[in-house]
Structure formats: C-alpha cells, structure tokens
C-alpha positions, 0 to 999 in steps of 0.5 A, a space after each residue: 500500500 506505502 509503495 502505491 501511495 508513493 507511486 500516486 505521489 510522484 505521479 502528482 508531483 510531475 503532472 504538477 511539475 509538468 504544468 506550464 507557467 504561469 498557473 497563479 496569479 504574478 506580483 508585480 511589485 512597484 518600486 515607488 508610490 502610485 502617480 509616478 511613471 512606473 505606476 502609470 506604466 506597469 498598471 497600463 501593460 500589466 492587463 494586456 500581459 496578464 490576458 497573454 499569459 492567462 493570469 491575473 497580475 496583481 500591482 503592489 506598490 513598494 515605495 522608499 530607498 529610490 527604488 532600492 526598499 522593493 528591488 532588494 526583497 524582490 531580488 531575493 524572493 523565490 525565483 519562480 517568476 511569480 514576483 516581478 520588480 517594476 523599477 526606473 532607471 534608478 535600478 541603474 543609479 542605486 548600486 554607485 549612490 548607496 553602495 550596500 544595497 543589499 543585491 548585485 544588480 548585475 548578478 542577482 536579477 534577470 531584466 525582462 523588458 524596458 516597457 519605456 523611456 522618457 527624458 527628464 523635464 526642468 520645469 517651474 511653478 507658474 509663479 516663479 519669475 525664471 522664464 528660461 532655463 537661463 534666467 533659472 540659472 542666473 537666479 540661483 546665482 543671487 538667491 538661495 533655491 531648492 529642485 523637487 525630485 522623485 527620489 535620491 539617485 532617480 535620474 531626473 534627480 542626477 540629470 539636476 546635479 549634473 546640470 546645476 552643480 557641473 555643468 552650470 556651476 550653481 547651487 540648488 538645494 535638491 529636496 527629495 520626495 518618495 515618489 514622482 507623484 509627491 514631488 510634483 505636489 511640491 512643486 504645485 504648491 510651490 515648495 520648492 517651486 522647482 522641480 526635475 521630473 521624468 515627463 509623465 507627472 508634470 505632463 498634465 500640469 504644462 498643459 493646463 498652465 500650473 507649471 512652465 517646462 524650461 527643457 527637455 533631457 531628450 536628443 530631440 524636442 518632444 512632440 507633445 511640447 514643441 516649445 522646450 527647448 532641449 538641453 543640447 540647444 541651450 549649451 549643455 551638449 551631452 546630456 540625453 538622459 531618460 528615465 525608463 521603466 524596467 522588468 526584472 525577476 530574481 535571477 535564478 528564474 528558468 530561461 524559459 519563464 523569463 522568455 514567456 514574461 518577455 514576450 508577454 511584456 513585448 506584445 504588450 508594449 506593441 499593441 496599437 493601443 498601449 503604444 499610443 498611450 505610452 506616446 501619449 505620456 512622452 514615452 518611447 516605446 522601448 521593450 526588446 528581446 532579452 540579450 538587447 534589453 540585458 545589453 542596455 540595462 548593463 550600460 545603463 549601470 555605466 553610464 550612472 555610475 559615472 555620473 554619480 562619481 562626476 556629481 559626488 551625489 549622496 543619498 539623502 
C-alpha cells in the first residue's frame, strides 16, 4: 500500500511539475508610490500581459530607498517568476549612490523588458519669475533655491546635479520626495517651486498652465511640447538622459519563464493601443528581446555610475 501511495505521489508531483507557467496569479511589485511613471506604466501593460499569459497580475506598490526598499526583497524572493520588480532607471543609479544595497544588480536579477523611456523635464511653478532655463540659472546665482525630485539617485534627480552643480556651476538645494507623484505636489504648491521630473507627472500640469517646462533631457524636442527647448540647444551638449521603466525577476528564474514574461511584456508594449498611450505620456516605446534589453540595462549601470562619481551625489 506505502509503495502505491508513493507511486500516486510522484505521479502528482510531475503532472504538477509538468504544468506550464504561469498557473497563479504574478506580483508585480512597484518600486515607488502610485502617480509616478512606473505606476502609470506597469498598471497600463500589466492587463494586456496578464490576458497573454492567462493570469491575473496583481500591482503592489513598494515605495522608499529610490527604488532600492522593493528591488532588494524582490531580488531575493523565490525565483519562480511569480514576483516581478517594476523599477526606473534608478535600478541603474542605486548600486554607485548607496553602495550596500543589499543585491548585485548585475548578478542577482534577470531584466525582462524596458516597457519605456522618457527624458527628464526642468520645469517651474507658474509663479516663479525664471522664464528660461537661463534666467533659472542666473537666479540661483543671487538667491538661495531648492529642485523637487522623485527620489535620491532617480535620474531626473542626477540629470539636476549634473546640470546645476557641473555643468552650470550653481547651487540648488535638491529636496527629495518618495515618489514622482509627491514631488510634483511640491512643486504645485510651490515648495520648492522647482522641480526635475521624468515627463509623465508634470505632463498634465504644462498643459493646463500650473507649471512652465524650461527643457527637455531628450536628443530631440518632444512632440507633445514643441516649445522646450532641449538641453543640447541651450549649451549643455551631452546630456540625453531618460528615465525608463524596467522588468526584472530574481535571477535564478528558468530561461524559459523569463522568455514567456518577455514576450508577454513585448506584445504588450506593441499593441496599437498601449503604444499610443505610452506616446501619449512622452514615452518611447522601448521593450526588446532579452540579450538587447540585458545589453542596455548593463550600460545603463555605466553610464550612472559615472555620473554619480562626476556629481559626488549622496543619498539623502
């Protein structure tokens, strides 16, 4: 009887074995609050990738640490492709800044997909006298001011120091905030009245008059906003610089559930839809294969890591 009962057992455990993935819902785990681009984009590709893979997915938003709080427990969650990391280019910044984060950036997590990129925009309250990037400029030179960013090691937040503290030679308090979405109420209430932000929080507020974008971090004016000029044009050559939203899972997950993740991740990001919604907050449609996703998240890491060394930017 024990051996019939052993045999009904494995047979059990290879029909579960045998299962394809998923066969649950999947976490995705949102490195920073509600209101900010990953939110908006991880909640906008997650329904099309659950319909794919046929499971729910359920967004969990994990803020604090510049993304580093939700990346480290992901990074060290079981690697059975259930938990997913949402994160921003500060996954690319976090490992320099802090230093111990508590996981190899390299070694410890597979990239699934870049959903999206989208420059950074130096913008003012309404209410503030700088009508140019120049005019901010020679302000700080006179007056004691203060930046808005998303985080500590964002890049909208080294994209700042870069082109304040380098590049301009001028000093601008940077005043951190947890997330995009508490930062742009900042700087709607004038506290501070400045404020660097990857495009999606500040788009609406452009629009509707409240603030006044001053540039663009991207190689080429942005559709949506003609009018801002971009660094390059304003004499700070160099400076393309974009926040992205990313896809990563623990790094022991097999080959083949990352593959399933990624395709789910590119019929997503491709769909006509999702592609126009994602044009439509300043996004680059940018998800790929997983060796050129790898490849651009390792240059990621290079490329930050030696602007945080040239700023000398500290976590706060």
């Amino acid at each position: 009887m024990r051996r019939v009962l052993a045999f009904l057992a494995a047979i059990a455990s290879t029909v579960a074995l045998a299962q394809p993935y998923p066969t649950k819902p999947i976490r995705m785990v949102v490195a920073f609050p509600p209101g900010g681009p990953v939110d908006v984009v991880a909640r906008l590709i997650t329904p099309k990738m659950s319909e794919v893979l046929g499971q729910p997915i359920v967004v969990e938003n994990t803020g604090g640490g510049g993304g580093n709080i939700a990346a480290a427990r992901v990074a060290k969650s079981p690697a059975d492709g259930y938990t997913v990391l949402a994160h921003s280019s500060a996954y690319a910044v976090n490992p320099t800044l802090i230093g111990n984060i508590g996981f190899d950036a390299e070694k410890d997590m597979t990239a699934i997909a870049i959903a999206g990129r989208q420059p950074n925009l130096i913008f003012v309250h309404a209410d503030f006298p700088a009508k140019t990037l120049a005019e901010l400029i020679q302000r700080a030179k006179t007056e004691k001011l203060a930046f808005a960013s998303p985080s500590s090691g964002t890049t909208p937040h080294l994209t700042a120091e870069n082109l304040f503290k380098i590049r301009a030679k001028v000093d601008i308090t940077h005043v951190p905030f947890k997330g995009a979405g508490p930062a742009m109420n900042g700087v709607l209430s004038g506290q501070p009245p400045i404020g660097v932000l990857a495009g999606t929080a500040p788009m609406p507020h452009i629009k509707s008059g409240r603030i006044r974008a001053l540039a663009v971090s991207s190689a080429q004016r942005l559709a949506l906003l003609p009018d801002v000029p971009t660094l390059g044009e304003l004499g700070y050559p160099g400076m393309e610089d974009y926040t992205w939203v990313g896809l990563f899972v623990p790094s022991g997950v097999p080959a083949d559930i990352a593959q399933k993740l990624n395709d789910a991740a590119l019929k997503a990001a491709q769909t006509p839809e999702i592609k126009e919604r994602l044009e439509a907050l300043s996004f680059e449609p940018m998800a790929a294969p997983l060796k050129p996703t790898a490849d651009y998240v390792r240059a990621e890491l290079a490329k930050w890591s030696k602007v945080v060394r040239e700023t000398g930017a500290k976590p706060d």
